[in-house]
C-alpha positions as CSV (number, residue, x, y, z in Angstrom):
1,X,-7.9,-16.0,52.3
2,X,-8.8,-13.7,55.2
3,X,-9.4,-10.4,54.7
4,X,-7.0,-7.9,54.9
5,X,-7.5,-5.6,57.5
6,X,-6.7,-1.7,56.9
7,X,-3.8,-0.4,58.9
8,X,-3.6,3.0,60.2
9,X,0.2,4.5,58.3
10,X,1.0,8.1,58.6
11,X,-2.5,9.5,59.7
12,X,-4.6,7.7,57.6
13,X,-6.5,4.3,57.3
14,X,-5.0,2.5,54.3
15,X,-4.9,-0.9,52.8
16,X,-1.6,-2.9,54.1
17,X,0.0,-3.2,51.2
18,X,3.2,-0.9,50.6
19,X,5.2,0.0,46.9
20,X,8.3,-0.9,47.5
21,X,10.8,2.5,46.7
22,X,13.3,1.6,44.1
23,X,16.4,4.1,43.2
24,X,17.3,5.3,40.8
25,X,14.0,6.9,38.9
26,X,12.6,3.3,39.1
27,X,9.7,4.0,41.2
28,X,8.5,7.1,40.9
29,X,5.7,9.6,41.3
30,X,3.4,8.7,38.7
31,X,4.0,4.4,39.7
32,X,3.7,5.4,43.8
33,X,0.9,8.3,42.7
34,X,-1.1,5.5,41.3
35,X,-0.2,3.1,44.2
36,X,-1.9,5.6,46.7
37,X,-4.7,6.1,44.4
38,X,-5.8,2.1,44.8
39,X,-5.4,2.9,48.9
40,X,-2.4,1.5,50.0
41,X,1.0,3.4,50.2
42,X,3.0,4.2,47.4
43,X,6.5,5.4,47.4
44,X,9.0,7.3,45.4
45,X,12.4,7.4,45.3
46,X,14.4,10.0,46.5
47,X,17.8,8.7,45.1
48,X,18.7,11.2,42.7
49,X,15.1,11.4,41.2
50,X,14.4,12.7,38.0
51,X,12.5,15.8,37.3
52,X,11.9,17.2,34.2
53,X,11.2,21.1,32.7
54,X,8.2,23.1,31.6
55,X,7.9,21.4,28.0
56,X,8.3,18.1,29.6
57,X,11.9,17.0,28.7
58,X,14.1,15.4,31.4
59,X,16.7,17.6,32.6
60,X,19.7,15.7,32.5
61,X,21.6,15.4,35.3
62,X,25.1,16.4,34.0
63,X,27.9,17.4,35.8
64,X,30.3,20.3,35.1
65,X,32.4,20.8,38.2
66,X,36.0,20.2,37.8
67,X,36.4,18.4,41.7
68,X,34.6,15.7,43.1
69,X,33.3,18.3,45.6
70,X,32.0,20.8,43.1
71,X,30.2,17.8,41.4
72,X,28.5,16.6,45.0
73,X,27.5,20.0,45.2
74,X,25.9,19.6,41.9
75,X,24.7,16.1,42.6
76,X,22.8,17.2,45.7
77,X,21.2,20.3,44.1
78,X,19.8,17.9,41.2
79,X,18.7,15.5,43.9
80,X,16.5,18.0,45.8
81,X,15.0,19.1,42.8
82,X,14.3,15.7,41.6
83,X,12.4,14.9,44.8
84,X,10.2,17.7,45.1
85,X,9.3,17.3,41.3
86,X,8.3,13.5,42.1
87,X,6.8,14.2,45.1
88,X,4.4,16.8,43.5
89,X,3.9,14.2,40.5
90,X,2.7,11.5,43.0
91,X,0.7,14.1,45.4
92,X,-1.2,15.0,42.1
93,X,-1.8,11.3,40.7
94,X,-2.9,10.2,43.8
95,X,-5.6,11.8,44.1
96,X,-6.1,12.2,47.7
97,X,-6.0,8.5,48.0
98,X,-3.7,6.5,50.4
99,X,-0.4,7.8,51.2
100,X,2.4,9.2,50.1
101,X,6.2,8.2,50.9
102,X,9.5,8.6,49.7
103,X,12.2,6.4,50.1
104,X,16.0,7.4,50.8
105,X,19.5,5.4,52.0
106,X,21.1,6.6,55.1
107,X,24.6,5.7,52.6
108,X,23.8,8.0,50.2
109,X,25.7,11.3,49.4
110,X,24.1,14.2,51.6
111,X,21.0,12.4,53.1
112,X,20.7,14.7,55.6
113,X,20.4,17.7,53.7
114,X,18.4,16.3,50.6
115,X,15.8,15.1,53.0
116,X,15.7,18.6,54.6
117,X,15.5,20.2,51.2
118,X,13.1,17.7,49.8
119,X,10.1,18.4,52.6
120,X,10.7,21.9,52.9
121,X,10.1,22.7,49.2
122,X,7.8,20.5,49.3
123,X,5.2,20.5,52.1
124,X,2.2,18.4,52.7
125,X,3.1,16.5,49.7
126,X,5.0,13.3,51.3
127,X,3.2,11.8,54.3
128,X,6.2,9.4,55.2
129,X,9.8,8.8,55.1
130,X,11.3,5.1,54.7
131,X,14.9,4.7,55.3
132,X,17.7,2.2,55.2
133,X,21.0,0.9,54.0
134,X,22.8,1.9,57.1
135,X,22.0,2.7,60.8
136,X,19.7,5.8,60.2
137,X,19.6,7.5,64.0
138,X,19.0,11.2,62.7
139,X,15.8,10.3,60.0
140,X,13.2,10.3,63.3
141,X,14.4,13.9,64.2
142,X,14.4,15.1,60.6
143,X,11.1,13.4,59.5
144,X,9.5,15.2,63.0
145,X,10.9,18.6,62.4
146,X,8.6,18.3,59.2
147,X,5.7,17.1,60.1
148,X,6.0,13.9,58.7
149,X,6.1,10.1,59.7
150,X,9.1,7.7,59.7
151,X,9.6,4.3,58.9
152,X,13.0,2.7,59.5
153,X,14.0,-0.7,57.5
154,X,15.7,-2.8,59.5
155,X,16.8,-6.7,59.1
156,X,16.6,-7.7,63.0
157,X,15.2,-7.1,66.0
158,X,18.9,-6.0,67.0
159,X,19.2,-3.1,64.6
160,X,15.4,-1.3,65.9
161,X,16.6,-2.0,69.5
162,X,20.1,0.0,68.5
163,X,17.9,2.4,66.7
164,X,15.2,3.1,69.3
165,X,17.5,3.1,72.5
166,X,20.0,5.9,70.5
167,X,17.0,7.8,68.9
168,X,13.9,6.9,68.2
169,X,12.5,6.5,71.6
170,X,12.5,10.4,71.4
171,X,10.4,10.2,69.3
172,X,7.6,7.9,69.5
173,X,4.5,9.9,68.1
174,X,5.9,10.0,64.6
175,X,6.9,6.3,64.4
176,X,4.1,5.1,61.4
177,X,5.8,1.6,61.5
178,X,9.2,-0.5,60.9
179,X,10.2,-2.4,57.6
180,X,11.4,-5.7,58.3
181,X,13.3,-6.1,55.1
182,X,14.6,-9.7,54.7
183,X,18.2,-9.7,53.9
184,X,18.0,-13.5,52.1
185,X,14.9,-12.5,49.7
186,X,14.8,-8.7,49.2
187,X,16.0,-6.9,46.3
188,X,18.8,-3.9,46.1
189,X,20.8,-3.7,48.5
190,X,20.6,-6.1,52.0
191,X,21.3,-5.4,55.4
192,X,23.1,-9.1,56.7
193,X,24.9,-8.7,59.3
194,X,28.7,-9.9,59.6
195,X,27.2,-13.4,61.5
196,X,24.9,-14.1,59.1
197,X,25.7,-16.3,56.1
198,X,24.5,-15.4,52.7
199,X,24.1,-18.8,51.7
200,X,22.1,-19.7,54.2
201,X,18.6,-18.1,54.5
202,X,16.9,-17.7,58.0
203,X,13.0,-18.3,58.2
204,X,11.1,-14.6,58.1
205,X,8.7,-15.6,60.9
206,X,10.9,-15.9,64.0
207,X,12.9,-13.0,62.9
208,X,9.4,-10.7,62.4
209,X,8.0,-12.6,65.7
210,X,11.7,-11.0,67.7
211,X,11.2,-7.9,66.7
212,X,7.7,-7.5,67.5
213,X,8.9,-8.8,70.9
214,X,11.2,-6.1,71.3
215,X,8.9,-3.7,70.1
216,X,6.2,-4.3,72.5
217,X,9.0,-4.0,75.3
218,X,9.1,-0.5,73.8
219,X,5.5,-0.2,74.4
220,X,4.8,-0.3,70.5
221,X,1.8,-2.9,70.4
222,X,0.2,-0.6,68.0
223,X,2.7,0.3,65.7
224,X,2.8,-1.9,62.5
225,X,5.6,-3.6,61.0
226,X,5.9,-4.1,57.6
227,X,7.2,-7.2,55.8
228,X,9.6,-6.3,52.4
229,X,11.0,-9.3,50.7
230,X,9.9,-12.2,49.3
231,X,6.3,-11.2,48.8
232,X,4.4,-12.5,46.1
233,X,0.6,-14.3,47.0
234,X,-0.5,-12.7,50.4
235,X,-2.3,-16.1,50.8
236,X,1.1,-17.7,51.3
237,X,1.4,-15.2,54.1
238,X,-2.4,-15.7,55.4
239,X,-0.9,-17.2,58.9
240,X,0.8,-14.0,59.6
241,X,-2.7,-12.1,59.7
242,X,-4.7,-11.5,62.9
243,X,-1.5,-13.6,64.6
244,X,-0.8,-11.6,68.0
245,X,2.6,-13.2,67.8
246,X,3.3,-10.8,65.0
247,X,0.8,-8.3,65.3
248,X,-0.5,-5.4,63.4
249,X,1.0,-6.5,59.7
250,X,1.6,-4.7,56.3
251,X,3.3,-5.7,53.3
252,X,6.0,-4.0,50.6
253,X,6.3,-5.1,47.5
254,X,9.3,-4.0,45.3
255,X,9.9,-6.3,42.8
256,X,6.1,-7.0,41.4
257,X,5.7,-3.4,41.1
258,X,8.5,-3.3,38.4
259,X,5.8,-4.8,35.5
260,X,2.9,-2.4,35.6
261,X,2.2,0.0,33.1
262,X,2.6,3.2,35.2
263,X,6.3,1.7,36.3
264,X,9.0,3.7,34.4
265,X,11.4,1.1,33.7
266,X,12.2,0.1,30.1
267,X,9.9,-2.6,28.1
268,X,13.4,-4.4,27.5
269,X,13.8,-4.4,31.3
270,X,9.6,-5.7,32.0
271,X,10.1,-8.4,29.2
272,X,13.5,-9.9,30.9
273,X,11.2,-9.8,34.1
274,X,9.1,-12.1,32.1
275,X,11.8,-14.5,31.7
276,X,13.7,-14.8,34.3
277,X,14.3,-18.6,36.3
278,X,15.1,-19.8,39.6
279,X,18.3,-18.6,40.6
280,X,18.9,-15.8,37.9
281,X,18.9,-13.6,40.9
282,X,21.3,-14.1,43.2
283,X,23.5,-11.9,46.1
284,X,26.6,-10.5,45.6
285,X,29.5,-8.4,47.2
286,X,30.6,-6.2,44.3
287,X,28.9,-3.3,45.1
288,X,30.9,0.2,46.2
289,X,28.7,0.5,49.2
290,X,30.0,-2.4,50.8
291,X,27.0,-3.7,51.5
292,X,26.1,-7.3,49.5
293,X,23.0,-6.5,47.0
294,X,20.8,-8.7,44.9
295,X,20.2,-8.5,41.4
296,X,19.7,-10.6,38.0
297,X,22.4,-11.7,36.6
298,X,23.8,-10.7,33.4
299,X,26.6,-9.9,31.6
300,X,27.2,-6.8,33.9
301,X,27.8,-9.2,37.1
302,X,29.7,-12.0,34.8
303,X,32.3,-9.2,34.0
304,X,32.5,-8.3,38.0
305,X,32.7,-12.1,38.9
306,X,35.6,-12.5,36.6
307,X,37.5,-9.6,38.0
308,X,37.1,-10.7,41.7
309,X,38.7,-14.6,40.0
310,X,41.6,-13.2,38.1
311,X,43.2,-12.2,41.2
312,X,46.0,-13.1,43.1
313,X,47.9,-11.6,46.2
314,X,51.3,-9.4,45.6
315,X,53.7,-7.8,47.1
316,X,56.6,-5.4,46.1
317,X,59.3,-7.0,47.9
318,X,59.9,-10.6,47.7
319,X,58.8,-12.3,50.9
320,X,57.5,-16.0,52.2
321,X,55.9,-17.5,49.2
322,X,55.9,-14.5,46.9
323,X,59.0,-14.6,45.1
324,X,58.1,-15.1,41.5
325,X,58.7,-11.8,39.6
326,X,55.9,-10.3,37.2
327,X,56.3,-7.0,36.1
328,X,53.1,-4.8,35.5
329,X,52.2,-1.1,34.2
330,X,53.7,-0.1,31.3
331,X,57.0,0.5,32.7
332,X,56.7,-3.2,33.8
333,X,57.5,-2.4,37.0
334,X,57.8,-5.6,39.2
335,X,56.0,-7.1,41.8
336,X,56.2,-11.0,43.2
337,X,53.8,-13.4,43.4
338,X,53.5,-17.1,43.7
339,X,55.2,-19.0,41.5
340,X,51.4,-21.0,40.9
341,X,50.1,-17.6,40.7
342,X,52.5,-16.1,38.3
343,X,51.6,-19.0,35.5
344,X,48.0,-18.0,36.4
345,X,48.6,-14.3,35.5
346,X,50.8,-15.2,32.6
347,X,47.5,-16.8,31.1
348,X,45.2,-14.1,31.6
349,X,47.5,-11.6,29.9
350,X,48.0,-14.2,27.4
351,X,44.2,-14.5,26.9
352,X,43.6,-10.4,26.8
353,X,43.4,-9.8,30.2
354,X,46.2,-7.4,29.9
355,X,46.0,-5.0,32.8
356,X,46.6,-5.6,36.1
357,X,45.3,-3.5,38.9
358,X,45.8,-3.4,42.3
359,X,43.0,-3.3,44.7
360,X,43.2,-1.8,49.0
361,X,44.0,-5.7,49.7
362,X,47.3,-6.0,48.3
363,X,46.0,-8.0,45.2
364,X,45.9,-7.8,41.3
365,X,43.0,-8.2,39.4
366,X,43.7,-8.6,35.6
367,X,41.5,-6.8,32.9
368,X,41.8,-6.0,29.4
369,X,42.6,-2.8,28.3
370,X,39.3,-1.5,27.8
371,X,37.9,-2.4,30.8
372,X,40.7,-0.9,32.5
373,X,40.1,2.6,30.4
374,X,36.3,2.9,31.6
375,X,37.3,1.9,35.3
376,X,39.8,4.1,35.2
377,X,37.8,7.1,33.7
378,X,34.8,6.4,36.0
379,X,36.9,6.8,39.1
380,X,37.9,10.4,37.8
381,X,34.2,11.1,37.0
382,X,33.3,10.1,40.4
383,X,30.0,13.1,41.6
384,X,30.2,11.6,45.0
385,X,27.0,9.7,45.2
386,X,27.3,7.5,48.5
387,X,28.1,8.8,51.7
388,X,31.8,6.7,51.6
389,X,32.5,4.8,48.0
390,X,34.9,1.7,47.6
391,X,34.9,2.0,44.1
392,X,36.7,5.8,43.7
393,X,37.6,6.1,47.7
394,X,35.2,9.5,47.6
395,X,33.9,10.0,51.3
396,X,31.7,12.5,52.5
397,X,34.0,14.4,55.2
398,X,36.7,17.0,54.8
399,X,39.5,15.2,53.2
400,X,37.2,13.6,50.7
401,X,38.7,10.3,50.5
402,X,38.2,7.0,52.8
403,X,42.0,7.3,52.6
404,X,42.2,3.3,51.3
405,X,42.9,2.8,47.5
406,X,40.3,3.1,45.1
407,X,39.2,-0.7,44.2
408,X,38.5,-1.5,40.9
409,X,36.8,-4.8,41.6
410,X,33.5,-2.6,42.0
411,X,31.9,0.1,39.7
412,X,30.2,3.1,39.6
413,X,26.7,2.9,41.0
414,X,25.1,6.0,40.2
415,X,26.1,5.8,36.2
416,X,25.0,2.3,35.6
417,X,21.9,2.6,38.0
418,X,21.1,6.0,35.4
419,X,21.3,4.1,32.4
420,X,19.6,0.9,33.1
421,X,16.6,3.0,34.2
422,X,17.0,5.5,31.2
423,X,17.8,2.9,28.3
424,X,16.9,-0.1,27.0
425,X,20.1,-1.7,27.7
426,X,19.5,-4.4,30.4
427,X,22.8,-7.0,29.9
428,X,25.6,-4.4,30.7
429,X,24.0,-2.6,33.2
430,X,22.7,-3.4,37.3
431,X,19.4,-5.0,37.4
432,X,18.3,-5.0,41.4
433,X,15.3,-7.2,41.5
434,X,14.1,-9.1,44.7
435,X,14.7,-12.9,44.8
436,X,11.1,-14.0,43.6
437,X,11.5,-12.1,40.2
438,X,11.2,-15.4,38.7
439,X,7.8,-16.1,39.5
440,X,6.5,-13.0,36.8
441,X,7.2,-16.0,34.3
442,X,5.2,-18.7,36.5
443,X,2.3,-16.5,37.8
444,X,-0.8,-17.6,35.5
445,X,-1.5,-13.9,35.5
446,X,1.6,-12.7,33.6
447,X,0.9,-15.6,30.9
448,X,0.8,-14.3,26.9
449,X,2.8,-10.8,28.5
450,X,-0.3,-9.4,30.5
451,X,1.7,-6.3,32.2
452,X,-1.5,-4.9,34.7
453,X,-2.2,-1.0,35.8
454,X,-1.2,-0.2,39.0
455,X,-4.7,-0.3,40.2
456,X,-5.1,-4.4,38.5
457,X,-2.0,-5.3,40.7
458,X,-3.2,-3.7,43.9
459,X,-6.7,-4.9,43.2
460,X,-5.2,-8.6,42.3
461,X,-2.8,-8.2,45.8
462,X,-5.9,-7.5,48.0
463,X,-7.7,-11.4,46.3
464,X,-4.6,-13.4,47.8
465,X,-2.8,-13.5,44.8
């Protein structure tokens, strides 16, 4: 393979290969510490990080306010403190080495003010700041107010030129490069586009070749872009180096990351990385962001794929086609369906599915009762997490509330995100992984369980493979 040539990222000559950040707690600043330390660019996450006290215990991250708004207030103050713990954790590891990033989502809860707090408490620390899941304009004025560089991830040449024309152009100097993160392959949460069809996955290359063609335009020859998705052997992506169609090049990886010894996920979480198969990992719409997001599938997702098929349309007045009474709520209060719907529904209950909910879309899903108690109870719990939430209708502005319905065909992100990455339990809970996961179990490096240091995997990336 050719050799990789260093790339210049936030003010120092690195390797170009990028750690992938990964919410929540799952990469972190020992894994992105160690990451710099082998010369490339790690990066933490600053989604509601952990940090932990003087005798080394994690400090939980409980919540005592009575209102949602007393919680966020909570939820943000844990989340700055989290960060500048990491960040000095990773600074340390490192070394000196490489760089130092941290990783946030436009969509979460307070971005604004947890990246403020963040790189004031603590300067000099984070060299970078990658940002996505939504249309992040203010991140270039915040990263530059700071001292630090910013990296925007993007899915199309489209959303940079929105980006740059509105804001960024402002602010060339502290540009360090743009993620191309490929909405078909990556893992987490994916940024397609209301055109594009998630069953139909578009070629990287003239997607990476269209924005380096509107990033020229902008005068950006130099500035690198960096491929996230889908990355696995670099010599699979040999063409794409020295090629002045795409141009100065770097690569993130997310997923192979998750199986090093330094990563904090669970050893039930690396050994299901081991054996995971072609399509275990697949997109879905369930999430409360509204965005569609990939992850393994599992018990967790089977439940949420169940509630989104029991469902049927209602309404509370018997109109066209819905004129088949079915009473609901324990006062059995009615509403009318189909008549073909009602025998539906009158099997569900009949199978346990006892509880019917209504969703913002005038439909029922059917649940039992105690999937209907924790929905229910998770709703109330709601911290405010994300900037707007489907799941309990929180929004970040002064009424609080998206003002549709809560809708129980999605969950709680922020609790099942904490306990898959502080527990063993890997069926009931959101595993985000990137759509090559299942290559750990084919790689010839992986065989008999190998799970490789940081410094192995970088070492290994550099070969090719």
């Amino acid at each position: 393979m050719k050799a990789l040539r260093p790339l210049v990222m936030s003010g120092k000559e690195v390797l170009p290969v990028v750690e992938g950040g990964k919410g929540i707690s799952v990469s972190n600043g020992e894994s992105s510490g160690a990451w710099a330390s082998a010369g490339g660019v790690g990066t933490f996450s600053g989604v509601n990080a952990d940090a932990y006290d003087e005798n080394g215990q994690l400090i939980p991250q409980l919540y005592h306010g009575r209102t949602r708004r007393e919680r966020h207030e909570e939820l943000i103050a844990h989340s700055i403190r989290g960060g500048i713990y990491q960040a000095r954790v990773a600074h340390e590891t490192a070394g000196g080495e490489g760089r130092i990033h941290m990783n946030v989502l436009w969509e979460m809860a307070a971005a604004e003010q947890i990246l403020h707090g963040v790189l004031e408490g603590s300067k000099g620390l984070i060299h970078g700041i990658t940002c996505g899941a939504g249309m992040p304009y203010r991140v270039a004025e915040i990263a530059v107010k700071h001292g630090v560089y910013y990296y925007p991830i993007v899915s199309s040449a489209r959303a940079f030129r929105a980006l740059w024309l509105r804001a960024y152009n402002k602010f060339r100097d502290f540009l360090g490069g743009v993620v191309y993160e490929d909405p078909w392959l990556a893992g987490g949460h994916n940024g397609l586009s209301n055109s594009e069809d998630p069953l139909k996955p578009e070629d990287p290359y003239p997607r990476v070749k269209a924005l380096r063609e509107m990033m020229n335009s902008f005068g950006l020859h130099d500035t690198p872009i960096l491929m996230a998705g889908g990355v696995w052997w670099l010599s699979e992506w040999e063409h794409w180096l020295d090629n002045p169609e795409i141009g100065p090049i770097g690569f993130q990886f997310g997923t192979r990351p998750l199986l090093t010894r330094e990563s904090p996920i669970s050893d039930a979480w690396k050994q299901r990385l081991l054996t995971l198969k072609p399509g275990d990992v697949y997109l879905n719409h369930f999430s409360p962001t509204g965005f569609y997001s990939s992850a393994v599938s599992n018990p967790f997702l089977e439940e949420l794929k169940g509630r989104a098929e029991r469902q049927v349309a209602y309404s509370v007045e018997p109109v066209g086609d819905l004129t088949a009474e079915f009473q609901v709520g324990p006062r059995g209060r009615p509403v009318y369906l189909t008549e073909h719907d009602r025998e539906r529904a009158q099997g569900w209950v009949a199978a346990g599915h006892t509880n019917a909910l209504k969703t913002p879309d005038t439909t029922l899903i059917f649940v039992d009762q105690a999937t209907s108690d924790v929905i229910r109870k998770d709703q109330v719990d709601c911290m405010g997490c994300l900037s707007a939430c489907n799941f309990s209708n929180w929004a970040q502005n002064e009424e609080g509330t998206t003002g549709r319905k809560a809708d129980p065909r999605s969950f709680c992100i922020q609790k099942t995100l904490q306990n898959i990455s502080h527990s063993e339990d890997v069926e009931h809970q959101l595993m985000f992984a990137g759509h090559n996961a299942y290559r750990f179990g084919q790689d010839p490096w992986y065989q008999n369980g190998f799970v490789p240091t940081v410094k192995q995997l970088v070492e290994r990336i550099a070969t090719g493979y």
